[in-house]
TORFITI-121743 format. One record per residue (C-alpha): residue in one letter; x, y, z. Coordinates in steps of 0.02 Angstrom, whole numbers, plus 50000, padded with zeros to 5 digits. Each point is the difference from the previous one (the first is absolute). Example, Ala and Ser with C-alpha at 12.3 -4.5 7.8 and 13.67 -1.06 7.14 Angstrom:
! TORFITI-121743
@r->A | xx->50615 | yy->49775 | zz->50390
@r->S | xx->50069 | yy->50172 | zz->49967
***
This chain:
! TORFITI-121743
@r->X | xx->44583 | yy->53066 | zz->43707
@r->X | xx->50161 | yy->50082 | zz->50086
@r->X | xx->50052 | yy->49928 | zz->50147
@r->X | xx->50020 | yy->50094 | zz->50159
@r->X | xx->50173 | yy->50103 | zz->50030
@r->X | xx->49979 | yy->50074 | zz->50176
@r->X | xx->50150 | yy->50112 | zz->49992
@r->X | xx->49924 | yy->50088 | zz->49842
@r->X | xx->49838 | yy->50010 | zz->50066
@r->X | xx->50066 | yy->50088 | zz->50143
@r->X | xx->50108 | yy->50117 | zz->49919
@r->X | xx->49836 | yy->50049 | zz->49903
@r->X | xx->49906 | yy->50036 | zz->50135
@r->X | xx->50123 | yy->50107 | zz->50087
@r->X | xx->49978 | yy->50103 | zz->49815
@r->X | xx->49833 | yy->50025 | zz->50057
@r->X | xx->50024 | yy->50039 | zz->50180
@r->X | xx->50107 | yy->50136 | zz->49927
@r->X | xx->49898 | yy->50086 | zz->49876
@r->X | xx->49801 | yy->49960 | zz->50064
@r->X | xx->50027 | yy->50114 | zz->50178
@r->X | xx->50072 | yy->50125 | zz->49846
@r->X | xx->49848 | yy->49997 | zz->49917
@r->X | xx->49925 | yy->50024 | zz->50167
@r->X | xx->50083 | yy->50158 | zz->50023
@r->X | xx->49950 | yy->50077 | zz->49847
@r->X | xx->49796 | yy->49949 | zz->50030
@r->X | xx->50006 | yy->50062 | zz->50173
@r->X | xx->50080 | yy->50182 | zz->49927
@r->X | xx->49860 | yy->50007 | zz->49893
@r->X | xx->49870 | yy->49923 | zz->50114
@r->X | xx->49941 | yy->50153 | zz->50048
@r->X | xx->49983 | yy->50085 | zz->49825
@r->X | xx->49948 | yy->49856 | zz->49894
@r->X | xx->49855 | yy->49901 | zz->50017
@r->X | xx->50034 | yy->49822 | zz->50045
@r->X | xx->49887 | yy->49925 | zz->49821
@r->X | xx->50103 | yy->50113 | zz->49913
@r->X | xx->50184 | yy->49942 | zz->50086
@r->X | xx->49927 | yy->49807 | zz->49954
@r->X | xx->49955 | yy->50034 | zz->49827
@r->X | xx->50149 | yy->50101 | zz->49949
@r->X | xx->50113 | yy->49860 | zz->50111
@r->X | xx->49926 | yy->49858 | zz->49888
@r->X | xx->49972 | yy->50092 | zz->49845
@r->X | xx->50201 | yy->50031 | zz->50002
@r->X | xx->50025 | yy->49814 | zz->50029
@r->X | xx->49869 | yy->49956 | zz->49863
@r->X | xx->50096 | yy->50121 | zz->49878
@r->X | xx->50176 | yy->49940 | zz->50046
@r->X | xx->49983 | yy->49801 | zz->49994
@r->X | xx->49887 | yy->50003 | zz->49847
@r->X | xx->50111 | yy->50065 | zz->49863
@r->X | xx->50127 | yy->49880 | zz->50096
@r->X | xx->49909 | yy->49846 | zz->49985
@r->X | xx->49976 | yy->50039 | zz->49805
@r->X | xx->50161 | yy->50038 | zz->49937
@r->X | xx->50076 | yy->49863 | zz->50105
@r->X | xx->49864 | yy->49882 | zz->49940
@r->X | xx->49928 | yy->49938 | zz->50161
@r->X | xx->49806 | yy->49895 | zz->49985
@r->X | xx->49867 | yy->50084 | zz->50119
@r->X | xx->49900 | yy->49816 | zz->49966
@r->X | xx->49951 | yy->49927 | zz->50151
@r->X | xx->49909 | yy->49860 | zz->50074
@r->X | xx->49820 | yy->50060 | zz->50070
@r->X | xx->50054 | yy->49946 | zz->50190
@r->X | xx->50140 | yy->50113 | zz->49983
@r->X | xx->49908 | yy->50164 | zz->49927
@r->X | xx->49865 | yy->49987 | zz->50158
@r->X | xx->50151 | yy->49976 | zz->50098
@r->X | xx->50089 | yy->50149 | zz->49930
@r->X | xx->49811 | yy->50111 | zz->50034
@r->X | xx->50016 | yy->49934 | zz->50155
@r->X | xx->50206 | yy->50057 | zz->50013
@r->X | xx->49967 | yy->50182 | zz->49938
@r->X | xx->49843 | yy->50027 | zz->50131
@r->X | xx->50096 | yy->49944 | zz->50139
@r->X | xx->50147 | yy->50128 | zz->49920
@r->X | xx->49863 | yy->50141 | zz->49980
@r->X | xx->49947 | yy->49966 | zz->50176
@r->X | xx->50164 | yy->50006 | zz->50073
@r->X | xx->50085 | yy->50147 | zz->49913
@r->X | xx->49832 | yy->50090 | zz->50029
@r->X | xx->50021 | yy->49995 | zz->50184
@r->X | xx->50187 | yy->50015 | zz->50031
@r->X | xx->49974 | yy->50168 | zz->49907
@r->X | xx->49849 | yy->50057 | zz->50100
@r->X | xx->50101 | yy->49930 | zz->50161
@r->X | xx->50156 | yy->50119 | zz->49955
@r->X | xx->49886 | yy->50140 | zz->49995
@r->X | xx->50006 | yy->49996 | zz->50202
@r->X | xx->50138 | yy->49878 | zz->50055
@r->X | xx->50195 | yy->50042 | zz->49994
@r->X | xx->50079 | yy->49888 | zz->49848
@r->X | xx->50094 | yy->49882 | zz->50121
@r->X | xx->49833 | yy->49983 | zz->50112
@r->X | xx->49907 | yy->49963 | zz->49870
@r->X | xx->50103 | yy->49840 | zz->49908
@r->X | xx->50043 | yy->49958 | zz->50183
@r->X | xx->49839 | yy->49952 | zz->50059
@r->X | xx->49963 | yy->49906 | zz->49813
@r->X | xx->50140 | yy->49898 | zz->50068
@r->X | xx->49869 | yy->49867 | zz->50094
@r->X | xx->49991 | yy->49945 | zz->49820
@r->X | xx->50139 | yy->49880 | zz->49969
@r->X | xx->49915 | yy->49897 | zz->50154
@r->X | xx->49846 | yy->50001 | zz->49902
@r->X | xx->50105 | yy->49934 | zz->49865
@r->X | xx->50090 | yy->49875 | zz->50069
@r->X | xx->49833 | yy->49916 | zz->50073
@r->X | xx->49929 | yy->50029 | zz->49826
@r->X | xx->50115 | yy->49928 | zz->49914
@r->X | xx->50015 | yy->49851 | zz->50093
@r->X | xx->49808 | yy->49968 | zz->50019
@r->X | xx->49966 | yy->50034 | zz->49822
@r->X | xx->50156 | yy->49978 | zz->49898
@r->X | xx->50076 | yy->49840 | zz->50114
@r->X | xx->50154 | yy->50099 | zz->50006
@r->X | xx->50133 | yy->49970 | zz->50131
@r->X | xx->50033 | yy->50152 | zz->50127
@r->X | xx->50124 | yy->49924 | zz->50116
@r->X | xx->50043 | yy->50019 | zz->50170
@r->X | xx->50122 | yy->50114 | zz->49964
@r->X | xx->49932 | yy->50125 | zz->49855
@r->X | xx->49851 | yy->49992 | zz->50146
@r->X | xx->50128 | yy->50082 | zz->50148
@r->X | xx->50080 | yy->50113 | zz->49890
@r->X | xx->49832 | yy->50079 | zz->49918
@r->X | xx->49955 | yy->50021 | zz->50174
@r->X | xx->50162 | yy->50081 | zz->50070
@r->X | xx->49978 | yy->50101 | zz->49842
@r->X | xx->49820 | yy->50046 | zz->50067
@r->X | xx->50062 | yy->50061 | zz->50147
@r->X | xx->50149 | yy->50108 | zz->49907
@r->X | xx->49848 | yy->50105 | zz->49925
@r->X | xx->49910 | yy->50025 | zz->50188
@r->X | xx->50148 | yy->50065 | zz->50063
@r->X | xx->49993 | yy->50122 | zz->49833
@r->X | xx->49844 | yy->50077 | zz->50017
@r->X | xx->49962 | yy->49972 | zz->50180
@r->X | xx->49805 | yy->50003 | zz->49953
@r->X | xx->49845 | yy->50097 | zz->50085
@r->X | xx->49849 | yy->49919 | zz->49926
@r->X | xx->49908 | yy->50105 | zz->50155
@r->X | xx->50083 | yy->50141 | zz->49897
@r->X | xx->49994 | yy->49957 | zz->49839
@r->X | xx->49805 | yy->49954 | zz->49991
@r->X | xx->49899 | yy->49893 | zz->49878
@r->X | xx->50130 | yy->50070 | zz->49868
@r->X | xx->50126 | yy->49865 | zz->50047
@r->X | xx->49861 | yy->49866 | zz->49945
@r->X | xx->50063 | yy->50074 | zz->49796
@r->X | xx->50170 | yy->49898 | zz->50026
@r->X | xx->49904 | yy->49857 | zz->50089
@r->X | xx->49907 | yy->49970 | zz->49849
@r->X | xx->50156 | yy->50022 | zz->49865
@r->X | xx->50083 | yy->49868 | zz->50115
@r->X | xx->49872 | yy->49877 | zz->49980
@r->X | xx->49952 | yy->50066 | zz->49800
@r->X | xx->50194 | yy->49987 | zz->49950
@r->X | xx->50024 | yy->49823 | zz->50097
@r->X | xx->49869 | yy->49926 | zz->49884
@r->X | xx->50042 | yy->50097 | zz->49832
@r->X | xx->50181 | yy->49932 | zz->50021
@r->X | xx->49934 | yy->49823 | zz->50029
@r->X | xx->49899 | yy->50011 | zz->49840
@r->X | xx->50126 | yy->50094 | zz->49912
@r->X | xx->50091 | yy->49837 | zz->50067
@r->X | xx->49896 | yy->49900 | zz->49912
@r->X | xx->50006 | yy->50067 | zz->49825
@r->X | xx->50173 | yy->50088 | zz->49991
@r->X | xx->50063 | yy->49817 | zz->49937
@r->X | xx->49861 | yy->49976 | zz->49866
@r->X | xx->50030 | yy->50199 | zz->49925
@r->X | xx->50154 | yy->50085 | zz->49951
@r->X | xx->50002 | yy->50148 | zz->50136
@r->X | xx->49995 | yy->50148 | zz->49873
@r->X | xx->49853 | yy->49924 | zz->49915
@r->X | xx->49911 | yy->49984 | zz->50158
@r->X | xx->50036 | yy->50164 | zz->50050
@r->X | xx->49945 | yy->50083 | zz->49828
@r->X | xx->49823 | yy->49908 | zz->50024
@r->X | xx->49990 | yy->50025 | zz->50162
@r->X | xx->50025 | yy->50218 | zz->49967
@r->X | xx->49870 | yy->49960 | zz->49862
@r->X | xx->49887 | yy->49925 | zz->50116
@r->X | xx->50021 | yy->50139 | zz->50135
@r->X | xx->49966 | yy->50151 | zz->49901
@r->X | xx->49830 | yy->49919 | zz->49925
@r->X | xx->49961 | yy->49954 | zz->50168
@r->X | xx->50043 | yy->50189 | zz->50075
@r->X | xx->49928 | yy->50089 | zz->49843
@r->X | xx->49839 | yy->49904 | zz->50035
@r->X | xx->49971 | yy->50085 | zz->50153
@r->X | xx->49989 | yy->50161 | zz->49952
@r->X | xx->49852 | yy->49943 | zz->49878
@r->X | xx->49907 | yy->49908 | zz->50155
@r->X | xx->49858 | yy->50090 | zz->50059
@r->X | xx->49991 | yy->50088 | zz->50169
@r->X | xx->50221 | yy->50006 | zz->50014
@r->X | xx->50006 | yy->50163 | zz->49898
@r->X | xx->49986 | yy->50096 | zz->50137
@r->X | xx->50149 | yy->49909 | zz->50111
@r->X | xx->50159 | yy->50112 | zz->50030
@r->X | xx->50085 | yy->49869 | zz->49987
@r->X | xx->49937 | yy->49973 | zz->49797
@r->X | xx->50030 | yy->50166 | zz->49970
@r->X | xx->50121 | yy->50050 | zz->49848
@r->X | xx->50138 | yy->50154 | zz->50046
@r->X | xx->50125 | yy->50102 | zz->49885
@r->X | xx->50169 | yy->49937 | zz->50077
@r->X | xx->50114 | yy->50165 | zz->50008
@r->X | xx->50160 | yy->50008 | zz->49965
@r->X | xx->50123 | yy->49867 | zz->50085
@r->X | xx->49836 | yy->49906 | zz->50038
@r->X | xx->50013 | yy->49934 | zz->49813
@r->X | xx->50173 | yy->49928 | zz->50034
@r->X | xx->49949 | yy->49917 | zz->50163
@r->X | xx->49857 | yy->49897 | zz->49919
@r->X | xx->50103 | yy->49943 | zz->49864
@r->X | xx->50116 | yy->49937 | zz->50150
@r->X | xx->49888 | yy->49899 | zz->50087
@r->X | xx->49945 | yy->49917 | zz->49833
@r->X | xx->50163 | yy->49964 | zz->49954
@r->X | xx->50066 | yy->49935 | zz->50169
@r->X | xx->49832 | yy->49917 | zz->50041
@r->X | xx->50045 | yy->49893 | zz->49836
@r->X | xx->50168 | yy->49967 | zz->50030
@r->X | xx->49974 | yy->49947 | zz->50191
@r->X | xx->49861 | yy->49885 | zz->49955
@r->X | xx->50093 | yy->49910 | zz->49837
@r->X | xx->50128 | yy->49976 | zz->50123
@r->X | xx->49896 | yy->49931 | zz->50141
@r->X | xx->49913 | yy->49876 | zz->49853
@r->X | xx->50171 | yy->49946 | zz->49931
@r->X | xx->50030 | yy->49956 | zz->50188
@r->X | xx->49870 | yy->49888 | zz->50034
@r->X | xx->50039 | yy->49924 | zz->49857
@r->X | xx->50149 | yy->49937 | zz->50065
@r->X | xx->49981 | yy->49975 | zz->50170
@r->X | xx->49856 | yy->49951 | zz->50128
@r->X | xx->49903 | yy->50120 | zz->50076
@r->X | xx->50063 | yy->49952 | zz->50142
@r->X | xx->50154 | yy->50020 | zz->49965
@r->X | xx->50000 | yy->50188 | zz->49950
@r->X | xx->49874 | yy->50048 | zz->50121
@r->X | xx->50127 | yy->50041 | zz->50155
@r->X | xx->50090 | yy->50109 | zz->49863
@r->X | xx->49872 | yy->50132 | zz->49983
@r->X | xx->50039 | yy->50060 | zz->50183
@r->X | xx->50154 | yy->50070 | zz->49915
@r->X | xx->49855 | yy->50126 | zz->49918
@r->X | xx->50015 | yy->50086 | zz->50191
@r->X | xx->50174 | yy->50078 | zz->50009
@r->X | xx->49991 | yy->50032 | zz->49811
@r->X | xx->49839 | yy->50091 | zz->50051
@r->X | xx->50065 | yy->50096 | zz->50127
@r->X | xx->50168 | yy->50043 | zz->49900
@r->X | xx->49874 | yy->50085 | zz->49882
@r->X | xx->49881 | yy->50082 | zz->50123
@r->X | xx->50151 | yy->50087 | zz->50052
@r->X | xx->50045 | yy->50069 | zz->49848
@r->X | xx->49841 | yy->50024 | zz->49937
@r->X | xx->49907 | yy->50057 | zz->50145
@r->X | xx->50135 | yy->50043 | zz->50126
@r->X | xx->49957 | yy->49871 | zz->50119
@r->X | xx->50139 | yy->49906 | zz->50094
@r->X | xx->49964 | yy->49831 | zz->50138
@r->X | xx->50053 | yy->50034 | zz->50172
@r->X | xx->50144 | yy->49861 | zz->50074
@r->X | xx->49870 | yy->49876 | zz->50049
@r->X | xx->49923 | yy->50001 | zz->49818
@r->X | xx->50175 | yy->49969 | zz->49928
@r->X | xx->50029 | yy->49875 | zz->50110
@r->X | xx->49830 | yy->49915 | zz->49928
@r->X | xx->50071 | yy->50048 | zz->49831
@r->X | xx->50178 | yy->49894 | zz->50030
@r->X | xx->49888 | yy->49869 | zz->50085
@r->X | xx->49904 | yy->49985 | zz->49830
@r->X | xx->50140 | yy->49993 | zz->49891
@r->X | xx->50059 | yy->49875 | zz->50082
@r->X | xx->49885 | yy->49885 | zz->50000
@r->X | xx->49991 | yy->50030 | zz->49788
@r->X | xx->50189 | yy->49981 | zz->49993
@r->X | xx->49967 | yy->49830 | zz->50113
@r->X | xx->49878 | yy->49912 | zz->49879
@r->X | xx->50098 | yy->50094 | zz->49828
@r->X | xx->50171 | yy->49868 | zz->50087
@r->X | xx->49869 | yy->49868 | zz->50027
@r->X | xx->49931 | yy->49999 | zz->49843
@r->X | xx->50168 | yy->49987 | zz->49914
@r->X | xx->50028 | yy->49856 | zz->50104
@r->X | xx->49897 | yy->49894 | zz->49959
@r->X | xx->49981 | yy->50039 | zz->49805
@r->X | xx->50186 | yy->49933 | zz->50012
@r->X | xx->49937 | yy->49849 | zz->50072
@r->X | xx->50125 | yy->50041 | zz->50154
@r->X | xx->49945 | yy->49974 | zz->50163
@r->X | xx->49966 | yy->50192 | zz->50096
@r->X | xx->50096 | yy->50055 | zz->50139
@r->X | xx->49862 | yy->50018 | zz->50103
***
């Protein structure tokens, strides 16, 4: 069992913040061309048939315990769920809006973990996820009276991705992280694949299989790719460091987010969003010198 390294877990995660609102960008370009069973199968069938060959030629067992195969079911339907309605989300909410509002989740986290995983938040880590919190209001100065039921899609990958990082929590010290991703892609394309055999779905537009044209090939190996990367990197993290810990880091996903709406999109935050935006980084820069601090065993400054 590895012990925990805070500093490394956070520099993992802010991997992940980098590339998952990249990934992002690429599902919501071809949200509107590609159905969303086809953008999950083709995101986890590139993860399947990336970590696979890796985990044989480097040797790695795919033996588990039986607790930690449910547990890993458990993992990639929670990770099916999630993906599966950030994408549909992005199909009507600006990139930035979108994460933004996903950002009640490290609160749902930090209760989480502490209920269920007896791990310490801290005064502290507390105040600065909730300065964070505010960072991303300022951001996307939200109009649920204008946004509709629609902003309910984030809601629920707030609440979806707190608990699949708590039970990725749970096993990431048990499994090495490529294994469990490799199973887990396995898992998720005989899970997706299913549905297109069940009954009464055949008809969804949602199931429905398209020719991808031209660039549209390109973007869907993207997402697979970067959707693998991000999440090895987010596993390796909480490996290393308490959910807790790395939670208040993921607000760092919001400027990288908006960064790449901008290019992407052509979408730029006004003064008061960039104020939220320096607000936010703040408060990850805050717990990054915090965290140092005490895996020193030196007293913080504040």
């Amino acid at each position: 069992m590895t012990g925990d390294r805070p500093l490394l877990g956070i520099m993992l995660m802010l991997g992940f913040c980098v590339l998952a609102p990249l990934g992002d960008s690429m599902a919501k370009l071809l949200g509107e061309t590609i159905p969303l069973g086809q953008l999950l199968l083709v995101r986890f069938g590139v993860q399947a048939a990336l970590l696979l060959p890796l985990v044989a030629m480097s040797f790695r067992s795919l033996r588990m315990e039986q607790r930690i195969f449910w547990l890993m079911v458990l993992r990639t339907v929670l990770h099916i769920m999630g993906i599966g309605a950030m994408f549909t989300s992005l199909r009507y909410l600006p990139l930035a809006d979108a994460i933004a509002i996903v950002f009640v989740m490290p609160f749902i986290m930090l209760l989480l973990g502490n209920y269920f995983l007896g791990e310490e938040v801290g005064k502290r880590r507390l105040i600065a996820c909730c300065i964070g919190f505010i960072g991303t209001l300022f951001v996307i100065q939200p109009s649920f009276a204008a946004i509709g039921p629609i902003a309910l899609l984030p809601l629920m990958v707030a609440v979806n991705f707190a608990c699949f990082m708590l039970v990725t929590r749970r096993i990431a010290r048990d499994i090495d992280a490529v294994s469990l991703q490799a199973v887990s892609g396995v898992i998720a394309c005989i899970i997706l694949g299913g549905l297109y055999f069940l009954p009464g779905l055949s008809g969804l537009e949602a199931l429905s299989i398209v020719g991808p044209q031209g660039l549209e090939w390109s973007l869907l190996a993207v997402i697979g790719i970067v959707g693998t990367i991000a999440h090895l990197l987010m596993t390796w993290s909480l490996r290393f460091a308490p959910s807790a810990t790395v939670a208040p880091m993921q607000y760092l996903e919001i400027p990288f987010a908006t960064v790449i709406g901008y290019f992407v999109f052509g979408d730029w935050p006004n003064g008061l969003a960039m104020i939220g935006i320096i607000i936010t980084m703040g408060a990850g820069v805050y717990i990054i010198i915090r965290e140092q601090a005490l895996a020193r065993g030196a007293p913080p400054a504040v």
